[in-house]
C-alpha positions as CSV (number, residue, x, y, z in Angstrom):
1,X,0.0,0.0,0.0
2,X,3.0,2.3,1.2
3,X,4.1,2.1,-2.6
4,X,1.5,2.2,-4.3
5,X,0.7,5.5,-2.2
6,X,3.9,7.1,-3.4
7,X,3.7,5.9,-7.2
8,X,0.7,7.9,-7.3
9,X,1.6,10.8,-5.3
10,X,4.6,11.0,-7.7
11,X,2.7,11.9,-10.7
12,X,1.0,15.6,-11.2
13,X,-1.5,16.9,-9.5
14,X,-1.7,13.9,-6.8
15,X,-1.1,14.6,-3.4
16,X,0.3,11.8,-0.7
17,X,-2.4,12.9,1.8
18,X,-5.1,12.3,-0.8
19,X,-3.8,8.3,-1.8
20,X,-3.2,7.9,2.0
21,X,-7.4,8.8,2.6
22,X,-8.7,6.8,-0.4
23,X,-6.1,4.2,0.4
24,X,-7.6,3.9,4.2
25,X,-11.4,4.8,2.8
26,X,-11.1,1.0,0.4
27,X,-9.3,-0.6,3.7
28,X,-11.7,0.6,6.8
29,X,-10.8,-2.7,8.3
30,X,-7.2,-2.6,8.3
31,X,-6.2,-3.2,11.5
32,X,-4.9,-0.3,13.8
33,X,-1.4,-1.0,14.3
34,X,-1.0,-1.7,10.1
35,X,-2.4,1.6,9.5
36,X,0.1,3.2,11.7
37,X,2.6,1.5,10.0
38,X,1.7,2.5,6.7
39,X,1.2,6.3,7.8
40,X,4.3,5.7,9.3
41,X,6.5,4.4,6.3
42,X,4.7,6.9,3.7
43,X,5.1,10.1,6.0
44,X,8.7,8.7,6.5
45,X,9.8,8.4,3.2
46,X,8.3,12.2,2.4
47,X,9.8,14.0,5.4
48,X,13.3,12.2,4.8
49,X,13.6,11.9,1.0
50,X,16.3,14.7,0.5
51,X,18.4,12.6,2.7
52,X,17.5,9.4,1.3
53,X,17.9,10.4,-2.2
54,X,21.6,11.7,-1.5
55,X,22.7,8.6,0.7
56,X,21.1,6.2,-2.9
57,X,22.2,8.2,-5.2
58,X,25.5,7.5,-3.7
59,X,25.1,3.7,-3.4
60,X,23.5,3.4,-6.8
61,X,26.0,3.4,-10.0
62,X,22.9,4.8,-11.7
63,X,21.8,8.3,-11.2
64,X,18.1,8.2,-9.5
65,X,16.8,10.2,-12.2
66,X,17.0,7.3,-14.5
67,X,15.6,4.8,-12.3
68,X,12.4,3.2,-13.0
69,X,10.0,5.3,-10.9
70,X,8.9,2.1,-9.1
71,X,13.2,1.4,-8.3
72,X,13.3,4.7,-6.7
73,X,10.2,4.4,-4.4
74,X,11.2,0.7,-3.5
75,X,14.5,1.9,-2.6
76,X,13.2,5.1,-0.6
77,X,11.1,2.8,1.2
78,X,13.7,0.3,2.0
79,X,16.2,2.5,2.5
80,X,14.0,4.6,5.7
81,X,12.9,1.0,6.7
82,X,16.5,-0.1,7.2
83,X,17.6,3.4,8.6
84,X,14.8,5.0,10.8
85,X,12.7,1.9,11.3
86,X,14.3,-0.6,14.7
87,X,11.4,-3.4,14.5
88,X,11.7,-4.5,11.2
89,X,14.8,-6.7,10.1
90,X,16.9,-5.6,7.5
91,X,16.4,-9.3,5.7
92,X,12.8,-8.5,6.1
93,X,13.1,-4.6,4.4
94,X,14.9,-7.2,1.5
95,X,13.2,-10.0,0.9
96,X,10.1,-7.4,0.9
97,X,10.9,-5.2,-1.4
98,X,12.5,-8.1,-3.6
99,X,8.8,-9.6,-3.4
100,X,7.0,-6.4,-4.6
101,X,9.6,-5.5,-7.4
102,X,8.8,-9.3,-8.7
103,X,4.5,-8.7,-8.0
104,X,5.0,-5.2,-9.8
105,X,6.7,-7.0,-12.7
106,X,9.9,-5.1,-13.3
107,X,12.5,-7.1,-14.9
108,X,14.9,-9.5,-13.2
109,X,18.3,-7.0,-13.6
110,X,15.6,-4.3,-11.5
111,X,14.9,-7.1,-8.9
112,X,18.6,-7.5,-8.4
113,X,19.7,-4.1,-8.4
114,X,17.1,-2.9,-5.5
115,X,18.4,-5.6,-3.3
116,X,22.3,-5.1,-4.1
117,X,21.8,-1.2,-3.0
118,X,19.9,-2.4,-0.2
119,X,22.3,-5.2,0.9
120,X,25.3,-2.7,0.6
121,X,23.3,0.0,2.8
122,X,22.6,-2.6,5.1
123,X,25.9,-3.8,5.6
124,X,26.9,-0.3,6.9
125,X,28.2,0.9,3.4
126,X,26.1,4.3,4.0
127,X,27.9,7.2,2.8
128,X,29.3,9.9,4.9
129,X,27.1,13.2,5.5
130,X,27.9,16.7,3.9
131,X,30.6,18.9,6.2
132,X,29.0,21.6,7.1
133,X,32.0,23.9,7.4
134,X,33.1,23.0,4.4
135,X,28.8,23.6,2.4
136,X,26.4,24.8,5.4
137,X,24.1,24.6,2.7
138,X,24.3,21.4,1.1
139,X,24.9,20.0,4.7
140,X,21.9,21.4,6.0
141,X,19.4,20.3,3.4
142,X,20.7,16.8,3.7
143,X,21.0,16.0,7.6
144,X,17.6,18.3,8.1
145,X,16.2,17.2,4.6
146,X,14.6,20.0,3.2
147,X,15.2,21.4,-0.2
148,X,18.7,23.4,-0.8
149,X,16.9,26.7,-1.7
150,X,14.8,26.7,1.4
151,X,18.2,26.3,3.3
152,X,19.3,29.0,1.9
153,X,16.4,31.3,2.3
154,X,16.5,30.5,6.2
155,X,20.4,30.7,6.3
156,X,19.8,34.5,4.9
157,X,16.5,34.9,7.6
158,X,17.7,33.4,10.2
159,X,21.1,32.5,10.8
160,X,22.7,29.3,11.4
161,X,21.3,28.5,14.7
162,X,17.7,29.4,14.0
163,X,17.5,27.9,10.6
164,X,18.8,24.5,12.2
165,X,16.5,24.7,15.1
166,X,13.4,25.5,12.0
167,X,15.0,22.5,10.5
168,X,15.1,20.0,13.8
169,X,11.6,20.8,14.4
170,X,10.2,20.0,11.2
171,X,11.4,17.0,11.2
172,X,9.3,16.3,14.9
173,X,6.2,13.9,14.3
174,X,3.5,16.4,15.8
175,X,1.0,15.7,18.2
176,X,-2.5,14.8,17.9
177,X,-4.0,18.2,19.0
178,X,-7.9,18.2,19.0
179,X,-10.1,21.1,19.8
180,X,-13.1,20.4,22.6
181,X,-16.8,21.2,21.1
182,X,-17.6,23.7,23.8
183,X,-21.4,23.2,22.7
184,X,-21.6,19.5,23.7
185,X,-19.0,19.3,26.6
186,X,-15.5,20.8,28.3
187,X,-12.5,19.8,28.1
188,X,-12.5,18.2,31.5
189,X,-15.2,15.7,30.9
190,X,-14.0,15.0,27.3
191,X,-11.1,13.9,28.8
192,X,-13.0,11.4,31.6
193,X,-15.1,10.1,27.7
194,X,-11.9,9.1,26.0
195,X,-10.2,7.6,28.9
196,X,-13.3,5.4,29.0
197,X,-12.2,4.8,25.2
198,X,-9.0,3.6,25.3
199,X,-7.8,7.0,25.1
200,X,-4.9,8.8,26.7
201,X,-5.1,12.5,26.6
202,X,-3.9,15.5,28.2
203,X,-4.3,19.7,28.3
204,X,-2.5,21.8,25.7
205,X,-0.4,24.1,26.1
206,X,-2.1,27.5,25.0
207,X,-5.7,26.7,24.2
208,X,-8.4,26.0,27.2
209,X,-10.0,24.0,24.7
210,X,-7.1,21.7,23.1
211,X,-6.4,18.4,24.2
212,X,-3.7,16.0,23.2
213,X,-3.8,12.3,22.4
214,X,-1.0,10.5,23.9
215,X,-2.0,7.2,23.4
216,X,-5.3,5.2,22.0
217,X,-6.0,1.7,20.8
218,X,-8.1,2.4,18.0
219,X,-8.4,4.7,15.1
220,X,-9.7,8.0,15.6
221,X,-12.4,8.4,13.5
222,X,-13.6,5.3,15.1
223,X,-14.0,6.3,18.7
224,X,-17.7,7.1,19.4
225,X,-17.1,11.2,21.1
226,X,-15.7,11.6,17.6
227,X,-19.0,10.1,15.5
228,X,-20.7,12.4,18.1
229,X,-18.5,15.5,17.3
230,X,-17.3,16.2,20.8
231,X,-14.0,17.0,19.3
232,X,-12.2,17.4,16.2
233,X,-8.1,17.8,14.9
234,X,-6.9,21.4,15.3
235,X,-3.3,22.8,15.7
236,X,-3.2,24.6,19.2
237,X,-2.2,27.7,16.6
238,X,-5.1,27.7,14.4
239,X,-7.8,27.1,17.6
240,X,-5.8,30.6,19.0
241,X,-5.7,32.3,15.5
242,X,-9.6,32.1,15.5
243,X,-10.1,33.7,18.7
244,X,-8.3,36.9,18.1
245,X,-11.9,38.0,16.3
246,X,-13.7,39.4,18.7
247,X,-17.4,37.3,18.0
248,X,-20.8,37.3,19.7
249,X,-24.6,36.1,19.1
250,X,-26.2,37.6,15.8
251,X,-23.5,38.5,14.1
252,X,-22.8,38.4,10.2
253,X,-19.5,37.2,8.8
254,X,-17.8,35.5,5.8
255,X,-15.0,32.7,6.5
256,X,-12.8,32.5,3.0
257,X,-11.4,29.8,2.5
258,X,-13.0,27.8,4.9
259,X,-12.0,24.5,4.0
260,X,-12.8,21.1,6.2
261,X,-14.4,23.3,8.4
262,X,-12.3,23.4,11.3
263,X,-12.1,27.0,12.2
264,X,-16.0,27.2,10.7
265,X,-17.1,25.0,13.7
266,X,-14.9,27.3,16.4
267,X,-16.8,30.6,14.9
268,X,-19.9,29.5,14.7
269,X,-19.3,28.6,18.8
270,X,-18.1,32.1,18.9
271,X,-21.6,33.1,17.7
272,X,-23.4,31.0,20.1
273,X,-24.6,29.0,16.3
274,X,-26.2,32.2,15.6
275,X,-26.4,35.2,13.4
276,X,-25.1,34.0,9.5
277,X,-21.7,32.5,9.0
278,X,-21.5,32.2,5.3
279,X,-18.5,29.6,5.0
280,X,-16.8,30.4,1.2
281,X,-14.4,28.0,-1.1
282,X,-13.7,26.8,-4.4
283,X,-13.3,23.5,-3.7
284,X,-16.4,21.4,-3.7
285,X,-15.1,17.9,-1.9
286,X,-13.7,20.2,0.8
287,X,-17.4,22.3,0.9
288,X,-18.7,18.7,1.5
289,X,-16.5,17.7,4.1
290,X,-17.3,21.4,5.8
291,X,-21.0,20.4,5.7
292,X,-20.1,16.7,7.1
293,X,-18.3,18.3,9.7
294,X,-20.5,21.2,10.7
295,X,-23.5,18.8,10.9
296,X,-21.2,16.6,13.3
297,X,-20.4,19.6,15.3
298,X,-24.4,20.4,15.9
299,X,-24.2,24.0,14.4
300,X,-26.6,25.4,11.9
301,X,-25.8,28.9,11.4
302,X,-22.9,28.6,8.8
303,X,-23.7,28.3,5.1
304,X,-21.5,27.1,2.3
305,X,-20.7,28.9,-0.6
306,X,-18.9,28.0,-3.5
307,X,-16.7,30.4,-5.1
308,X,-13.7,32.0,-6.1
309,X,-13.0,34.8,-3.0
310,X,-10.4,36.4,-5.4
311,X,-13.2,37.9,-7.1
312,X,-16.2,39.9,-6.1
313,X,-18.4,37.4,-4.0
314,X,-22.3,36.7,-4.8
315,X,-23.0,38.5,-1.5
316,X,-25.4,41.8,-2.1
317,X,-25.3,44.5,0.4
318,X,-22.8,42.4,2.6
319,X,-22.2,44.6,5.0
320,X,-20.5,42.2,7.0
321,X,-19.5,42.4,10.6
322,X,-16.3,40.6,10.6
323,X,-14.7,38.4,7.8
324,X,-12.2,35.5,8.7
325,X,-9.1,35.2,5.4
326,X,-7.4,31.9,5.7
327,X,-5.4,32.7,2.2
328,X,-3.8,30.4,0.1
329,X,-0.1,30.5,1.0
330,X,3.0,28.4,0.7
331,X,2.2,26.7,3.6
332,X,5.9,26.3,4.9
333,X,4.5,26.3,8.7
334,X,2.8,22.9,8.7
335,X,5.6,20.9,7.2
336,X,5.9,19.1,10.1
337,X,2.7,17.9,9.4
338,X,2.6,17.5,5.6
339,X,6.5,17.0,4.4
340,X,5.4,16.3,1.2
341,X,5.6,19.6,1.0
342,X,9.2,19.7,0.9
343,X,9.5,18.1,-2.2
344,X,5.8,19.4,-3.4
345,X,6.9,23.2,-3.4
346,X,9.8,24.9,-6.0
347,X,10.9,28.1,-4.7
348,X,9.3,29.7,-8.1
349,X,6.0,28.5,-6.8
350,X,6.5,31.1,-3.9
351,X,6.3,34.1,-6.1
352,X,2.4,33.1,-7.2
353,X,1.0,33.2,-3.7
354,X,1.3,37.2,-3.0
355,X,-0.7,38.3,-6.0
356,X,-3.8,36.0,-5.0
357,X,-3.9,36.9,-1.7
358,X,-3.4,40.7,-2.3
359,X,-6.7,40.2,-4.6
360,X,-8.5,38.4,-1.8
361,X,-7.9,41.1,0.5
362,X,-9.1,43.5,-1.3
363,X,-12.4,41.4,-2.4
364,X,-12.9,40.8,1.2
365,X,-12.0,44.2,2.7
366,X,-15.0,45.6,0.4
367,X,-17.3,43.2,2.4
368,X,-17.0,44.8,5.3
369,X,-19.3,47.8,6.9
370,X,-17.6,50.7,8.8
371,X,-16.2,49.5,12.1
372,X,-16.3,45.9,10.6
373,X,-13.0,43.5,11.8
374,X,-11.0,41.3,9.0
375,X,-8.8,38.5,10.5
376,X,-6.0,37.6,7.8
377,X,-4.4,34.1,8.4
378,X,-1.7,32.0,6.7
379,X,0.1,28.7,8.0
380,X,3.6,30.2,6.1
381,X,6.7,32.0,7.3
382,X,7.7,33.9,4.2
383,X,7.4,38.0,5.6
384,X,5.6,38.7,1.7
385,X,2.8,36.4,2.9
386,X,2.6,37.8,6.2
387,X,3.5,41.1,7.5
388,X,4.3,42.2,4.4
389,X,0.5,41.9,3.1
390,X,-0.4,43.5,5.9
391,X,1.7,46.3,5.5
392,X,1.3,46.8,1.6
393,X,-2.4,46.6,2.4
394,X,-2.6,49.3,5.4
395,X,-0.7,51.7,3.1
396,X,-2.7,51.4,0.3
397,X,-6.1,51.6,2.8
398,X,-5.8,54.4,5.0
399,X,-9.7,53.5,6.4
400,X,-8.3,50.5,7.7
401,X,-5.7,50.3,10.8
402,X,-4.3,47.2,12.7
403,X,-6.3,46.5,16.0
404,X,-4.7,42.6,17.1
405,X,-5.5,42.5,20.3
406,X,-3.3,40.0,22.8
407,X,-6.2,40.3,25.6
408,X,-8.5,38.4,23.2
409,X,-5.9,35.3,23.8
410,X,-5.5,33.4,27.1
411,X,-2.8,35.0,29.5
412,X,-0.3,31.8,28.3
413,X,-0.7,32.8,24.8
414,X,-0.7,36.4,24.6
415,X,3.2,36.5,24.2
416,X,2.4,35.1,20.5
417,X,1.6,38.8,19.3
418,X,4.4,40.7,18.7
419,X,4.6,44.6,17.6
420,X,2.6,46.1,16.1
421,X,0.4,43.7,16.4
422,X,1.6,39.9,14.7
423,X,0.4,36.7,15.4
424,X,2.8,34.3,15.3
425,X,3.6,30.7,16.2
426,X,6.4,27.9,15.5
427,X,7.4,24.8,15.8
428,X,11.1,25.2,16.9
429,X,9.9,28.2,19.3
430,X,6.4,26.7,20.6
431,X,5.9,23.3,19.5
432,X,3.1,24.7,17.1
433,X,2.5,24.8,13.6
434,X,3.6,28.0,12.3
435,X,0.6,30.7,11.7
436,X,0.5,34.1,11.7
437,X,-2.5,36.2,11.8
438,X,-3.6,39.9,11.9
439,X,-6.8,41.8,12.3
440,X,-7.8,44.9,10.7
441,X,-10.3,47.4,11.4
442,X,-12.5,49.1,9.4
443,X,-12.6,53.0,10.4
């Protein structure tokens, strides 16, 4: 399964997050452990691929880009198998991936090759790792492995120290932070339901209403307070990002980009499910998910829309009351989460997001009525995502000004807004995924 996943994720305009779903959707009786294990080898082939490509291409007297695409992903796979992996054998990672070259019917000289490459990595044959004195580049893109020209973007930002730390921390298998439906229960006696479920869970750090799973014996989406929509997967950053709008009862407001739904469910709490959430995106197997999940939740007052936010919006006379902007970005914060993205995103790709997101702002900023609030929200860390927007867009609106406020956040959290007033969060510096946010106000 593991291989098939990345076959298809290879080609264009697959994603290894959508294979791993419809791989687990035609398999809902794969046992628990087995579906950890194939989560585990797929994830780890993705977030340590820069690494494993440079220790093959090393062993291999062919260069990978010549490989048969199946060779390469039965090498990645044995190749983190025998070097991350401690339970499974190396003769086991062999005979293996021997077995599936044969099933997948590559030729007999394939069959051999994969297991002399593997043999010799076995054996201890790996090849050294980059100096880093003597190419702090190179060296840090393969020990951390992440792409040379993101190294060198953070080398420039950051410095040495801080881009290694960035590096480390991506490379951390996150925790499994879920958000408490305040509607249906607290946090407290979610807690006392999963431990009657087999699962172990305790507070997070920021959020009064994040928990963290530590240990269960079944899948998730299996456990009853889940079916029931007690809870539901959310960063600790994104459950704080959402309450820096300050929300009550009756209120009228446009999420873009809404989505699964995961912040939709937290605003419409906000609103005591009243008022008119209208909950906008483009994408109409995420709008479904957002209604799946919304109807799980128990809240009725948001309403999908489908549409592209970068132009005007089919809302007459908005005159909204707040609007929520989770913008397409480069999404270099949740890496840690996704490291496909690592070898998903070119740095060219970077220079596209800015132009969408300017036009979104200013679609959405024409929604809102005088006094009206716009929360702006990316999970990146490039400044012309973040405060740059911001800034281009406060010069070129003098009506609007910058109002975060760090008293809407918990007392733990409010260090997370810095002057003038960013939002920020990362995983070297917080454990978090990395967001920043902003809110504007309309004079």
């Amino acid at each position: 399964m593991a291989l098939d996943i990345l076959a298809a994720a290879a080609r264009p305009g697959q994603s290894v997050e959508e294979r791993l779903a419809a791989t687990c959707k035609r398999h809902p009786g794969l046992p628990r452990r087995e579906r950890a294990l194939l989560l585990e080898l797929v994830q780890g082939v993705k977030r340590w691929e820069v690494r494993l490509d440079y220790l093959l291409a090393r062993l291999s007297h062919i260069p990978l880009a010549k490989l048969h695409p199946l060779v390469l992903q039965l090498l990645r796979l044995g190749a983190f198998q025998i070097l991350w992996l401690d339970r499974v054998p190396a003769r086991a990672v062999l005979h293996e991936a021997g077995n599936l070259a044969k099933a997948k019917g590559l030729p007999r000289s394939h069959v051999g090759f994969i297991n002399a490459v593997l043999r010799r990595l076995a054996a201890g044959e790996a090849p050294p790792l980059p100096d880093p004195e003597s190419d702090p580049v190179l060296a840090l893109s393969v020990i951390h492995s992440h792409p040379a020209w993101l190294v060198k973007r953070w080398l420039a930002r950051y410095g040495p120290a801080a881009a290694a730390a960035r590096l480390t921390a991506n490379n951390q298998i996150p925790p499994l932070t879920v958000r408490v439906n305040t509607l249906k229960t607290d946090p407290a006696a979610l807690m006392a339901r999963l431990a009657a479920e087999g699962v172990e869970s305790r507070r997070g750090r920021f959020s009064p209403v994040s928990l963290i799973f530590e240990a269960l014996k079944s899948s998730p989406a299996d456990l009853p307070s889940y079916r029931e929509g007690l809870w539901i997967f959310q960063d600790e950053g994104a459950q704080l990002a959402s309450g820096l709008l300050p929300l009550g009862p009756g209120l009228r407001l446009a999420e873009i980009g809404a989505g699964r739904g995961g912040k939709t469910t937290h605003l419409a709490e906000a609103m005591c499910d009243s008022g008119l959430l209208v909950a906008v995106d483009r994408h109409h197997r995420r709008l479904k998910e957002l209604q799946l999940n919304t109807r799980r939740w128990g809240v009725t007052a948001a309403h999908p829309l489908r549409a592209d936010a970068a132009q005007a919006l089919p809302l007459k006379n908005a005159a909204l009351d707040a609007v929520v902007l989770d913008v397409p970005c480069s999404s270099l914060g949740i890496i840690r989460r996704h490291p496909e993205i690592k070898s998903r995103l070119r740095e060219g790709d970077l220079a596209t997001f800015p132009p969408r997101q300017q036009a979104m702002l200013e679609a959405a900023a024409r929604l809102l009525k005088p006094g009206g609030r716009l929360l702006y929200i990316t999970c990146t860390t490039e400044p012309e995502e973040n405060e740059g927007q911001i800034s281009s867009f406060l010069a070129r609106h003098p009506e609007f000004h910058l109002t975060t406020d760090p008293g809407r956040l918990p007392p733990q959290a409010r260090p997370l807004i810095h002057p003038p007033g960013w939002f920020r969060t990362s995983p070297a510096d917080h454990h978090l995924d990395a967001f920043f946010a902003a809110v504007l106000a309309r004079n």
